[in-house]
N, C-alpha and C positions, 0 to 999 in steps of 0.2 A: 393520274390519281393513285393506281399501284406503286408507284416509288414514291409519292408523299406517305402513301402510310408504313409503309416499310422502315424512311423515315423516321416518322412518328415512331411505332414500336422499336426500333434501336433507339433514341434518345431516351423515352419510357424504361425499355429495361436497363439503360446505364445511369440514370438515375435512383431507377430500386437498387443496382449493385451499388453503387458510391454510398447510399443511406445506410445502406444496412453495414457494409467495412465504418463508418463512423470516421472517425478522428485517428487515424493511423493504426486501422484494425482489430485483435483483439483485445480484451483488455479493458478494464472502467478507466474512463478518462478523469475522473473524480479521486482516483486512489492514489493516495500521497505517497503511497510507499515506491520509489523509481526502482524498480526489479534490478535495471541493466546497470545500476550504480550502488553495488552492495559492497560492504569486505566480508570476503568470504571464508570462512575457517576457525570463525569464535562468536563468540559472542559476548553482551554486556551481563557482565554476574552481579550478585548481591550486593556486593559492596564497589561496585564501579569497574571493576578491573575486566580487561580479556580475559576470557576463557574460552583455551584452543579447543576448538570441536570440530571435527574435517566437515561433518552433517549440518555445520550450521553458519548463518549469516546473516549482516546487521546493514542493516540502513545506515544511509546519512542519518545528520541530524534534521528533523521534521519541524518546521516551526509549530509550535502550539501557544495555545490561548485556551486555557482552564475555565471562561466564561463558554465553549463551545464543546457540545459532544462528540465524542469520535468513537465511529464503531469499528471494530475488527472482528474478521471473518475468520482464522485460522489460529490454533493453537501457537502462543508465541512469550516472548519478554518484552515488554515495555520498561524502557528507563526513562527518565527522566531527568532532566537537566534544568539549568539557570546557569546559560551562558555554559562556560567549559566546567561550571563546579556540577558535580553528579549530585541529585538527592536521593534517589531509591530506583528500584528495579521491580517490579511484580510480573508475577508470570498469570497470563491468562490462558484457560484454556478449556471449559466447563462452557455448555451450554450453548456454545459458542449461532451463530454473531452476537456480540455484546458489547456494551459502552464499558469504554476505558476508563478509569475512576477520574477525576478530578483533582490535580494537587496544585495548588494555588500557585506557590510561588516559582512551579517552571515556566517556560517559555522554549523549551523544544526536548524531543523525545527520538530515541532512538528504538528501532523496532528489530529484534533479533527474531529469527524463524530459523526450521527447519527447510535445508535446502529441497526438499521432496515436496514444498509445498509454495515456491517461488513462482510459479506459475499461475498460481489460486489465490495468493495472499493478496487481501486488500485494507486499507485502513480508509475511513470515508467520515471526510463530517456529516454528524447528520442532521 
């Protein structure tokens, strides 16, 4: 009976460890932004173009859909796209977590941040 429960409590505690690491550790499993897949060194400016900044870096392109809300947690640039044509740029960074504004006609968005905050940063639908 002492080594069935022994047993039992190692199964028990490797279950509470597996639950609590989640889905490949730290990290929201929900957050569209892939940290490990950034270009790192600029980011998207006002009018579309790079802008080198050593501190700073941008996501792939993120699909979106303008019928769904998305919140972001960390001061950052959100652009906006339709396909490869750029529409605008706005930079969020007040109040922060907040929903991303809505522009109809993109269909994906790229998320520029400061690299000091690559660790933290999350974009989530909500």
């Amino acid at each position: 009976m002492n080594n069935f429960f022994k047993l039992f409590m190692i199964t028990v505690l490797s279950i509470t460890v597996l639950a609590a690491c989640g889905s490949g550790g730290g990290g929201n499993s929900d957050n569209l932004i892939d940290v490990d897949n950034v270009t790192e060194g600029s980011w998207v400016g006002y009018n579309g173009e790079d802008v080198e900044d050593e501190e700073m870096m941008t996501s792939e392109l993120i699909p979106y859909n303008p019928e769904i809300d998305y919140e972001i947690n960390r001061s950052s640039y959100v652009s906006y796209f339709n396909g490869d044509k750029f529409i605008e740029t706005k930079l969020y960074g007040e109040e922060l977590p907040l929903t991303i504004d809505s522009v109809e006609e993109a269909d994906g968005i790229k998320v520029s941040f400061n690299q000091y905050n690559k660790d933290a940063i999350e974009l989530v639908e909500k």
